[in-house]
NUTOR-60175 format. One record per residue (C-alpha): residue number from 1; residue in three letters; x, y, z. Coordinates in nm, 2 decimals. Layout:
   n res     c1     c2     c3
 NUM Ala      X      Y      Z
...
This chain:
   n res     c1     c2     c3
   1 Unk   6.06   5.18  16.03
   2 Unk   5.93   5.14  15.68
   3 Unk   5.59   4.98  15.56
   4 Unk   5.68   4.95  15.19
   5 Unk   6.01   4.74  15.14
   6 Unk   6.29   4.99  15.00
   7 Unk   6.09   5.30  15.02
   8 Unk   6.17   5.50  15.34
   9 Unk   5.80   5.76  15.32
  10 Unk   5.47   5.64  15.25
  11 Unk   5.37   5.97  15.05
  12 Unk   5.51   6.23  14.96
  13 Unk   5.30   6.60  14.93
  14 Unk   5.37   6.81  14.61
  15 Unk   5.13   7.15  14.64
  16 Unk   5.15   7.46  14.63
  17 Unk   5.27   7.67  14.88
  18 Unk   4.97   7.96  14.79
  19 Unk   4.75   7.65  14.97
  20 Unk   4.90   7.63  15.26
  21 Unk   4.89   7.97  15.37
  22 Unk   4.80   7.95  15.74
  23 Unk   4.42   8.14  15.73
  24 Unk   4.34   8.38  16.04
  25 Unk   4.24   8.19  16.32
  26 Unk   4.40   7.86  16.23
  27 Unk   4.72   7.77  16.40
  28 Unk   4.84   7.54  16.05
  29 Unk   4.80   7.60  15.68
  30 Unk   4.53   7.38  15.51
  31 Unk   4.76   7.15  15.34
  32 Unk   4.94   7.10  15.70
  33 Unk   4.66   7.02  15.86
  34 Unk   4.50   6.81  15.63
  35 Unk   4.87   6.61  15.61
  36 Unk   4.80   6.58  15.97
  37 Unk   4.52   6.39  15.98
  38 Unk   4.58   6.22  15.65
  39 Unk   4.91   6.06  15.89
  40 Unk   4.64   5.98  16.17
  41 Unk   4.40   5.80  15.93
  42 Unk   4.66   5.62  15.75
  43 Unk   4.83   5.50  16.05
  44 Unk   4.46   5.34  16.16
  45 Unk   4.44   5.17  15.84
  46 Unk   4.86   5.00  15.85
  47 Unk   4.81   4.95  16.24
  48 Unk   5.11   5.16  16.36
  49 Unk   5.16   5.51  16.36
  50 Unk   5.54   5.44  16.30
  51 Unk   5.46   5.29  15.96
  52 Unk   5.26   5.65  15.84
  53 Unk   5.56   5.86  15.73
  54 Unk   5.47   6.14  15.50
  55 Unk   5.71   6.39  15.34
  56 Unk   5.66   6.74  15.33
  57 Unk   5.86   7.00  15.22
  58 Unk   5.78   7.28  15.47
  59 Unk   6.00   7.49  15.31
  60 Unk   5.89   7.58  15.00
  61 Unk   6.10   7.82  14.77
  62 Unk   6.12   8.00  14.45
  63 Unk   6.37   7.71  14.33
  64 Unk   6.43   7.68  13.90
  65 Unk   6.54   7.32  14.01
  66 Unk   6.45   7.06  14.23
  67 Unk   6.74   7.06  14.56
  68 Unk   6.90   6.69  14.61
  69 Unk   6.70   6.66  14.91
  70 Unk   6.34   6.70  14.75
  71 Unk   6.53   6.42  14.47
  72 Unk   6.59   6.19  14.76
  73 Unk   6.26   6.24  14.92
  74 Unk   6.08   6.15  14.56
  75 Unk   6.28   5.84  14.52
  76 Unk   6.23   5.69  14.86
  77 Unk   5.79   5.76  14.85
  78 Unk   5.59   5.48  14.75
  79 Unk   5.33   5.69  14.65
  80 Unk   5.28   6.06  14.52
  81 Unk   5.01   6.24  14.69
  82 Unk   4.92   6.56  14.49
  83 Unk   4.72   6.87  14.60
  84 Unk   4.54   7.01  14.30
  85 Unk   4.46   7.36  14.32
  86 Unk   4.48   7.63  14.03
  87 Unk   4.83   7.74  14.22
  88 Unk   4.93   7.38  14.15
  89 Unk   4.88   7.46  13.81
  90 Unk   5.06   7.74  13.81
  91 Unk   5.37   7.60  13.98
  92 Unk   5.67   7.51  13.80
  93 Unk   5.82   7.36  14.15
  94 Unk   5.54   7.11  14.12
  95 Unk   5.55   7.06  13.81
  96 Unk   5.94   6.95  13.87
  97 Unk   5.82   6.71  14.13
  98 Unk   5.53   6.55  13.92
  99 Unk   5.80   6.48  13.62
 100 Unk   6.02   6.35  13.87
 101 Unk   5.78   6.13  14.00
 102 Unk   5.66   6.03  13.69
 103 Unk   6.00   5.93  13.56
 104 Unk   6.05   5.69  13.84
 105 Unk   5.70   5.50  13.74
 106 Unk   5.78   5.51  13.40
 107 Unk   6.11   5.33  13.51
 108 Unk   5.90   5.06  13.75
 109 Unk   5.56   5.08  13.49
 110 Unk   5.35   5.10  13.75
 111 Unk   5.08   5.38  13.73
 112 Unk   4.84   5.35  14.01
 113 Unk   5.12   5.52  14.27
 114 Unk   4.98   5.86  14.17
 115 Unk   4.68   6.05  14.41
 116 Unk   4.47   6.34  14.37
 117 Unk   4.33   6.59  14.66
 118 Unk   4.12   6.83  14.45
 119 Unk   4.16   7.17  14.70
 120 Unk   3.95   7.34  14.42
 121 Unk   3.73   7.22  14.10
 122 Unk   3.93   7.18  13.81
 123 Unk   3.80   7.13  13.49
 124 Unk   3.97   6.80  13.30
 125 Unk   4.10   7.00  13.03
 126 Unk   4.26   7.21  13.25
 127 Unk   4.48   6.95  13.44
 128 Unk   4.79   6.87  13.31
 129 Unk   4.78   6.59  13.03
 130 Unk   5.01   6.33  13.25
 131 Unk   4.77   6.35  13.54
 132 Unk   4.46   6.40  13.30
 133 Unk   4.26   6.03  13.37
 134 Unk   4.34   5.96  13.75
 135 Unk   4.02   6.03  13.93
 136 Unk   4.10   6.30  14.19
 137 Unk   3.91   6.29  14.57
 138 Unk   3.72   6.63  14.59
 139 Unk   3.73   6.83  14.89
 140 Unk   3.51   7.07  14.75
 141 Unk   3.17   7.18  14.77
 142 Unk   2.94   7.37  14.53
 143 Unk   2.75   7.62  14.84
 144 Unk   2.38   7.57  14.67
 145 Unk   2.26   7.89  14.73
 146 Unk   2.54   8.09  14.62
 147 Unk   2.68   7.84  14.39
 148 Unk   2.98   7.92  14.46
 149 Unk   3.29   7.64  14.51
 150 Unk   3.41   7.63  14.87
 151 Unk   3.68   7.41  15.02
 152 Unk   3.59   7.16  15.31
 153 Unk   3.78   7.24  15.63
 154 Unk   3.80   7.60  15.58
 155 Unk   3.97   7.79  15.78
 156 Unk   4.06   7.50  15.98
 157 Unk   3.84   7.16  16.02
 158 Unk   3.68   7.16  16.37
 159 Unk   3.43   6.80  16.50
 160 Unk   3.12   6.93  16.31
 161 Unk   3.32   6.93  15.90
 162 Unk   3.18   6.50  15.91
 163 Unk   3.22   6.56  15.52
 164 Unk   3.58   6.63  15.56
 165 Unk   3.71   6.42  15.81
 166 Unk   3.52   6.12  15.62
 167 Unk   3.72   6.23  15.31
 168 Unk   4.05   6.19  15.50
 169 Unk   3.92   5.84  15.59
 170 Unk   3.84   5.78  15.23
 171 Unk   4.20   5.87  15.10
 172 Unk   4.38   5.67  15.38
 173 Unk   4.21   5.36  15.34
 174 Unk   4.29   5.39  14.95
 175 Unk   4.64   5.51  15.02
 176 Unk   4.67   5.17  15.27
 177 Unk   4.55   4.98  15.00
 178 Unk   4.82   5.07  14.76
 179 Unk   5.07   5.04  15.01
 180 Unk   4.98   4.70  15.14
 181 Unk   4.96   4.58  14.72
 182 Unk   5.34   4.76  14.69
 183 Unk   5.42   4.53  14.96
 184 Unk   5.29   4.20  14.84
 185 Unk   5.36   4.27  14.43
 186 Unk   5.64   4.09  14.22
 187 Unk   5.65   4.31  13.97
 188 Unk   5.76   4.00  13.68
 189 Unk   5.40   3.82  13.79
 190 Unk   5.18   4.15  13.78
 191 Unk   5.03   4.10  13.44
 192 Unk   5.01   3.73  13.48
 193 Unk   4.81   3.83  13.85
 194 Unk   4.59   4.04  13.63
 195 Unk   4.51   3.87  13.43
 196 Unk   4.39   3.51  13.69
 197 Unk   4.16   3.79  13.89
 198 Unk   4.00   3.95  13.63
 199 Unk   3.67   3.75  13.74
 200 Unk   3.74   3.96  14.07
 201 Unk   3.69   4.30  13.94
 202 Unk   3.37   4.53  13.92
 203 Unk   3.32   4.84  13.75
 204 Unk   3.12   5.06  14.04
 205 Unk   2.92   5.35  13.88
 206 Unk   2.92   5.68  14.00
 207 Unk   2.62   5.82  14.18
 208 Unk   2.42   6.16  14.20
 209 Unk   2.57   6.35  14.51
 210 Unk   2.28   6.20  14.79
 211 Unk   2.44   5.86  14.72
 212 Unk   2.83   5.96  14.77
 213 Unk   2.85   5.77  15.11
 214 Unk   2.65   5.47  14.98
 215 Unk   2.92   5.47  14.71
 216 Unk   3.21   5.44  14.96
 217 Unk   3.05   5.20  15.21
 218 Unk   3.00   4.97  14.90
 219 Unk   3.36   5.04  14.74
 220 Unk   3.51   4.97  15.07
 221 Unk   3.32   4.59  15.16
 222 Unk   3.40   4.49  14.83
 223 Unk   3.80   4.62  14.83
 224 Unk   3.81   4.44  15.15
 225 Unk   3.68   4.11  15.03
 226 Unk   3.94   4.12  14.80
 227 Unk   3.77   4.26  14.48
 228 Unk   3.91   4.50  14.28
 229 Unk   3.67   4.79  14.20
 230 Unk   3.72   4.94  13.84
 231 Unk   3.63   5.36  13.81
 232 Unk   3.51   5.55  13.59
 233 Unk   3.67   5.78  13.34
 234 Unk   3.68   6.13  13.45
 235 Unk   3.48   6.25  13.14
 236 Unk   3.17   6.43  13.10
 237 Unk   3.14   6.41  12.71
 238 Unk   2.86   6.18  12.70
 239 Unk   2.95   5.93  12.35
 240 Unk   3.30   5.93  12.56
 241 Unk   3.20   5.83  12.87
 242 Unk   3.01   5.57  12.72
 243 Unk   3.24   5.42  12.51
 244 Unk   3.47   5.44  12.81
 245 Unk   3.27   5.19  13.03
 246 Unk   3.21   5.02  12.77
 247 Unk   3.58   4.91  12.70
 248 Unk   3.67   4.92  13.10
 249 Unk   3.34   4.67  13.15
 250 Unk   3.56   4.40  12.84
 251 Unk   3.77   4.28  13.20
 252 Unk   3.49   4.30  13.47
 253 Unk   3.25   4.04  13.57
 254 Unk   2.99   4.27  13.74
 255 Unk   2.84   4.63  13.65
 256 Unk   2.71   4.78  14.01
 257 Unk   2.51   5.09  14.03
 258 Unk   2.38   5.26  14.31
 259 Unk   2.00   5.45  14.21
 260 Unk   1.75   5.67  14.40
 261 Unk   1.46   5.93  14.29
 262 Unk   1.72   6.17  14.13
 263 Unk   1.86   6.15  13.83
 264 Unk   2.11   6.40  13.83
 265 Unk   2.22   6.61  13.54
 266 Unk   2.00   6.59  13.19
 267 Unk   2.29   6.52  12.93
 268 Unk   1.98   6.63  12.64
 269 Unk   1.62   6.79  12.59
 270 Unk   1.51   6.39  12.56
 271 Unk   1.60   6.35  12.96
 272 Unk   1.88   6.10  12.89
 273 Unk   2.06   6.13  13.26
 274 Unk   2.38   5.97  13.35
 275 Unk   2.27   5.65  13.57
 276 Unk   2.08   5.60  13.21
 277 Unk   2.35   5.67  13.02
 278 Unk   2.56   5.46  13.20
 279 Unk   2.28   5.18  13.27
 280 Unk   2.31   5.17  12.84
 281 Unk   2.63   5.09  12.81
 282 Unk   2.68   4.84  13.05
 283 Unk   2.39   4.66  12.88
 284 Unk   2.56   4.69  12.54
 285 Unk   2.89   4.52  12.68
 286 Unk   2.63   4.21  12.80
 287 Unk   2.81   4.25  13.13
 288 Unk   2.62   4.13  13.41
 289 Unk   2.42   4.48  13.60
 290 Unk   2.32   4.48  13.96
 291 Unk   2.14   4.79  14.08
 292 Unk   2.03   4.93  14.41
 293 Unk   1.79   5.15  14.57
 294 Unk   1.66   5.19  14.94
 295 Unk   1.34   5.03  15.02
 296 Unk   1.25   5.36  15.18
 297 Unk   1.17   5.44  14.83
 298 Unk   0.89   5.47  14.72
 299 Unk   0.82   5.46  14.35
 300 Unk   0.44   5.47  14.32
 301 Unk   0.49   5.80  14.52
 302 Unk   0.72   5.89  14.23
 303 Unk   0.63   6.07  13.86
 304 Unk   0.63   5.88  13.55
 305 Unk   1.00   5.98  13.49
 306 Unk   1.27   5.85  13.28
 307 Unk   1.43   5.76  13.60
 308 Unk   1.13   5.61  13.79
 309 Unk   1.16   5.33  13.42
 310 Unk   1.49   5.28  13.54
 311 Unk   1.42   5.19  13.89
 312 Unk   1.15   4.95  13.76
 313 Unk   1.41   4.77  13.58
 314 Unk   1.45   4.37  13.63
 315 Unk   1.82   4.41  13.74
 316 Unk   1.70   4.65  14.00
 317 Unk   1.69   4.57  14.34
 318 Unk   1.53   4.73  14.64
 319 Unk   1.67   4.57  14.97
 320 Unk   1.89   4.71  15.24
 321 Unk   2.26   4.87  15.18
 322 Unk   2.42   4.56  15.42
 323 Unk   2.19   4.29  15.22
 324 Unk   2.30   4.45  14.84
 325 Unk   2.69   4.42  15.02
 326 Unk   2.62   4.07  15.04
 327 Unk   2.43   3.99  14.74
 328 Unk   2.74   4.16  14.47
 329 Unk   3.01   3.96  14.68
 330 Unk   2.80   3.64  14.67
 331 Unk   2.77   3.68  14.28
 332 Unk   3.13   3.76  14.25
 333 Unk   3.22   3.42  14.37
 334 Unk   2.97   3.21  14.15
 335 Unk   3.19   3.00  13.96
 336 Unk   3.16   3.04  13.63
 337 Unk   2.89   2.79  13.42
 338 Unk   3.03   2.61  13.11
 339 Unk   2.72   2.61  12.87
 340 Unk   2.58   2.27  12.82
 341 Unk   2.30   2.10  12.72
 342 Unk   1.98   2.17  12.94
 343 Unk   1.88   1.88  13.15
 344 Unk   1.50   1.85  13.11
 345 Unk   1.31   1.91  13.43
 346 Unk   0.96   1.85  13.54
 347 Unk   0.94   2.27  13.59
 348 Unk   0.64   2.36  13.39
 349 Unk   0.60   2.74  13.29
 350 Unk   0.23   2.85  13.14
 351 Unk   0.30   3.09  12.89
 352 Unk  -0.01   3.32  12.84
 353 Unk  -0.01   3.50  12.54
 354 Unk  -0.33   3.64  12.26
 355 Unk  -0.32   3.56  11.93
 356 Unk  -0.19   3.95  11.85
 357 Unk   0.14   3.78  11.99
 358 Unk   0.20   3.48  11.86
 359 Unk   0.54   3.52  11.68
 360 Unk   0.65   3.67  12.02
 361 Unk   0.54   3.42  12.18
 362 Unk   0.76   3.15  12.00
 363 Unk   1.04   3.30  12.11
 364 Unk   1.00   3.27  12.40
 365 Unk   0.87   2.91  12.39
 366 Unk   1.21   2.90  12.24
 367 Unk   1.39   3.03  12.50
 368 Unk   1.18   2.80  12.77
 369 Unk   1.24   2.46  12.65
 370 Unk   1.58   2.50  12.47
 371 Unk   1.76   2.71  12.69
 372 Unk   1.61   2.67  13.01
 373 Unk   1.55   2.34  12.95
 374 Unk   1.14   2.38  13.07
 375 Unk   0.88   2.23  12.95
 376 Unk   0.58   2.45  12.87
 377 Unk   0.21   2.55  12.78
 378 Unk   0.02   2.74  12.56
 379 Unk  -0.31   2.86  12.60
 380 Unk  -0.62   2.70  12.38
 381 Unk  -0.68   3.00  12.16
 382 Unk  -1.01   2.84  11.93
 383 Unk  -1.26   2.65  12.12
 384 Unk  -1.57   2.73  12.29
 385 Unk  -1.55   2.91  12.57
 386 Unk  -1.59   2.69  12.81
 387 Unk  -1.35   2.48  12.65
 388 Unk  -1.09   2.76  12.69
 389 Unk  -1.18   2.84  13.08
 390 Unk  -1.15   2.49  13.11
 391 Unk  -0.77   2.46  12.98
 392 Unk  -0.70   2.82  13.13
 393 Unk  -0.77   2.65  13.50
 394 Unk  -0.57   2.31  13.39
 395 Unk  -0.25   2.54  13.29
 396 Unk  -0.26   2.74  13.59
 397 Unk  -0.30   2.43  13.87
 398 Unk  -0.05   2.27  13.66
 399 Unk   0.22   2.51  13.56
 400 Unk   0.47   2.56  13.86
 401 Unk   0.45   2.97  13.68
 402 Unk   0.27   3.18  13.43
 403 Unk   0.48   3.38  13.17
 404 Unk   0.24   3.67  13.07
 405 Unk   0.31   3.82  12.72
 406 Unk   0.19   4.15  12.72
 407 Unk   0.29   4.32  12.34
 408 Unk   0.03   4.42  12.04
 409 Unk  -0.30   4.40  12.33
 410 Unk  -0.44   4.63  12.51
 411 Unk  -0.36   4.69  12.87
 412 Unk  -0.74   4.58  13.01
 413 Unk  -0.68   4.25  12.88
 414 Unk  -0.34   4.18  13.05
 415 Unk  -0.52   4.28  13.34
 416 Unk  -0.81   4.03  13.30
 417 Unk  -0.56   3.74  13.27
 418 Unk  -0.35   3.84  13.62
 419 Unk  -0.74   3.88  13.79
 420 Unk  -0.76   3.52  13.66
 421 Unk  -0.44   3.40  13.73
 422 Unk  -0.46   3.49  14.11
 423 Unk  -0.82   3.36  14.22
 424 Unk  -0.72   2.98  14.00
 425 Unk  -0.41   2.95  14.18
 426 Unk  -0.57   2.96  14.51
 427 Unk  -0.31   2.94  14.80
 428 Unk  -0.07   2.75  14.58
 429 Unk   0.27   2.96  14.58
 430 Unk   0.31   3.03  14.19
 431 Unk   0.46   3.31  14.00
 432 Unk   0.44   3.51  13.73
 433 Unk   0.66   3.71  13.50
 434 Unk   0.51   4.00  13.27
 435 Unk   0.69   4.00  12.94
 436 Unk   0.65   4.36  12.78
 437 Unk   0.70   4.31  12.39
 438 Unk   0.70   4.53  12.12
 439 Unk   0.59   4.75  12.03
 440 Unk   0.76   5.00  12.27
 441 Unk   0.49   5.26  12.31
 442 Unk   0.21   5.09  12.57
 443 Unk   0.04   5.16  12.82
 444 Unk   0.13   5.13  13.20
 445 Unk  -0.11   4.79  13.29
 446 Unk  -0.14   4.96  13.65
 447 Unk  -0.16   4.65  13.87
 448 Unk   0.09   4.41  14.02
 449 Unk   0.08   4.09  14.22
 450 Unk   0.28   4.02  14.50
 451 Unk   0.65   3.84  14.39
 452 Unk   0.55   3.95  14.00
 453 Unk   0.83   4.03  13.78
 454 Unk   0.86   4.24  13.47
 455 Unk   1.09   4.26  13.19
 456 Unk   1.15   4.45  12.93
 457 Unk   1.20   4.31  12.58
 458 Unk   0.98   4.67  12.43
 459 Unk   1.25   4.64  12.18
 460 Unk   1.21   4.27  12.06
 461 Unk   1.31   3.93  12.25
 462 Unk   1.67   3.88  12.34
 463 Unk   1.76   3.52  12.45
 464 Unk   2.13   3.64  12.62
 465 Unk   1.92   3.91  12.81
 466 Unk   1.67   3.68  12.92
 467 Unk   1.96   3.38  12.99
 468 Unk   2.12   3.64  13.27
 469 Unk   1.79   3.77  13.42
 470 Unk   1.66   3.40  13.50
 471 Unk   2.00   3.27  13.61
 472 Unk   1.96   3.52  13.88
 473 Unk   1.56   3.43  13.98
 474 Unk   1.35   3.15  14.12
 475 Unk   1.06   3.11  13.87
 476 Unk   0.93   2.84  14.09
């Protein structure tokens, strides 16, 4: 019995025979045994174990050609399963097979029937060009004291390798994914499909090694609520990488990235990391960013690091793993606004700001009345000063929130006005926003009310910025 209609094997294995050389001890090679499970797990994820039919040549020769049988086997496998390994490399029997395989898809133009086990690291330059950008599933680990490269499962997996078995998980659930798509696809609607669910896609970032199983967990709630995560490039160059999520993010509604106190490797003596790196150029496709970390983080405890500024970014959120689930799949399904006029609402926002800041200020005033569609305040700025305390308590009680322009003043005076702020607005629920404006360099203002936001426009005002951080927060 067949899953996919007119293909009689799920997968079939091309590796090299060198890798499944049955170690002392073991009573299967590694490839076996890994096909072993790999059937078990995939048979979980399609319901019957019937349905999981893998082909294997066990019989592996020194052939100059591929035999009618291994031809057969190739054109009746939905997908190719590849163990890469520098013997793979060095096999012109698998390299048969690939081509082979790859002739058929080029046939059907379909190119997401091709998987990677990585048995060993493999440098991208070193894999074969055809095979070059899919995104192989290590089972690999760098030992850190020795730092040498060891393969999970070694000699032969026994209850305690959790890394190992939860990569066999990982690959059948992704394998049963394809599968079941193979089995609903009409191949003369797929670009027209593509092209109606691009509001269901999100580029997921990848994530320093601590984060790997926060990674999956996330992948897999959103793949089963139908929406389509987008990967990276396998590419370390940084201007590449970049440009490469920048193009991928042109078809995805949502950038997701998962954060924590490490930062991974520096990419230059300035401390640019990867999360930052990526982090940049999401923002410059104006693609809308969620970001996570664990509220058992805690960032006061943390140095002043390029990576503690990006966990204090506005589209970061601290909450738990199931809660951030919830939150991407709930903005996935807003419905897209068409941009109108702003109906004028009684919402009154108190925007605090010193004279040092006025032309910063107008922007944002701006940005309040004509985009938000709020009506606002300024503070009395000449006057005596009883005249000013005066209107400083009427636009607190009055304003449903304070926006607090902190740019060309000094830190103790942004200080003075949120030590204001909190004993006028008495138990009255209110908020306030901290706008950091130019210029960049400033000081840290060291305090922070409870339900305070702060946002970053260091770099000068930016209205489409500023449009997708409040369509995602209650001001009042």
């Amino acid at each position: 019995m067949s899953f996919v209609k007119g293909y009689e094997y799920c997968v079939f294995v091309s590796y090299a025979s060198v890798d499944n050389i049955r170690p002392v001890g073991a009573e299967t090679g590694w490839v076996e045994t890994l096909v072993q499970e790999l059937r078990r797990a995939l048979a979980e994820e399609l319901g019957r174990l019937e349905y999981a039919k893998i082909w294997m040549d066990y019989q592996l020769g020194p052939n100059d050609s591929l035999t009618p049988t291994i031809i057969e086997a190739i054109e009746k496998s939905a997908v190719l399963l590849i163990i890469l390994s520098p013997g793979y490399l060095e096999s012109q029997w698998c390299k048969l097979e690939r081509n082979a395989f790859l002739e058929k898809l080029n046939l059907l133009q379909d190119s997401k029937r091709i998987f990677l086990v990585e048995k060993k690291a493999i440098d991208k330059d070193d894999k074969p060009e055809s095979i070059r950008d899919i995104r192989g599933l290590p089972f690999w680990f760098e030992d850190p004291v020795s730092k040498c490269v060891e393969t999970l499962g070694m000699p032969y997996p026994v209850p305690e390798h959790m890394e190992y078995y939860s990569k066999v998980g990982d690959l059948g659930h992704h394998l049963a994914l394809q599968l079941k798509k193979m089995n609903k696809t009409v191949f003369d609607s797929a670009q027209e499909s593509s092209l109606k669910n691009s509001t269901r896609r999100v580029m997921l970032a990848d994530v320093t090694d601590d984060l790997q199983d926060k990674r999956t967990e996330v992948k897999r709630y959103l793949e089963q609520h139908g929406i389509e995560v987008v990967e990276e490039e396998d590419e370390r160059n940084p201007e590449k990488l970049s440009n490469a999520i920048e193009k991928k993010l042109q078809n995805c509604k949502l950038f997701v990235q998962l954060l924590s106190q490490l930062s991974g490797k520096s990419l230059s003596d300035d401390f640019i990391s990867y999360p930052f790196l990526r982090y940049s150029a999401a923002k410059k496709s104006n693609t809308e960013i969620l970001q996570w970390y664990s509220p058992n983080l805690k960032l006061d405890d943390l140095a002043d690091t390029p990576q503690k500024q990006l966990l204090l970014e506005e589209t970061v959120i601290s909450e738990s793993i199931e809660q951030f689930k919830e939150r991407i799949v709930r903005q996935m399904d807003k419905k897209e606004s068409v941009e109108i006029v702003p109906e004028h609402t009684e919402k009154m926002i108190f925007i605090n700001h010193a004279n040092e800041d006025s032309e910063f200020a107008k922007q944002v005033c701006d940005f309040v009345i004509n985009k938000m569609g709020w009506a606002y305040a300024l503070p009395l700025t000449n006057g005596r000063p009883a005249e000013i305390r005066g209107d400083l308590e009427r636009n607190v009680k009055e304003s449903d929130s304070m926006f607090l322009l902190y740019g060309d003043v000094p830190e103790t005076w942004v200080r003075e006005q949120l030590i204001q702020f909190r004993k006028l607005k008495g138990g009255a629920k209110k908020f306030v926003v901290l706008f950091e404006g130019p210029p960049p360099d400033k000081n840290e203002i060291g305090m922070r009310l409870p339900g305070m936001k702060i946002l970053d426009f260091r770099d000068g005002f930016e209205q489409k910025k500023a449009e997708l951080i409040f369509s995602n927060m209650a001001v009042a």
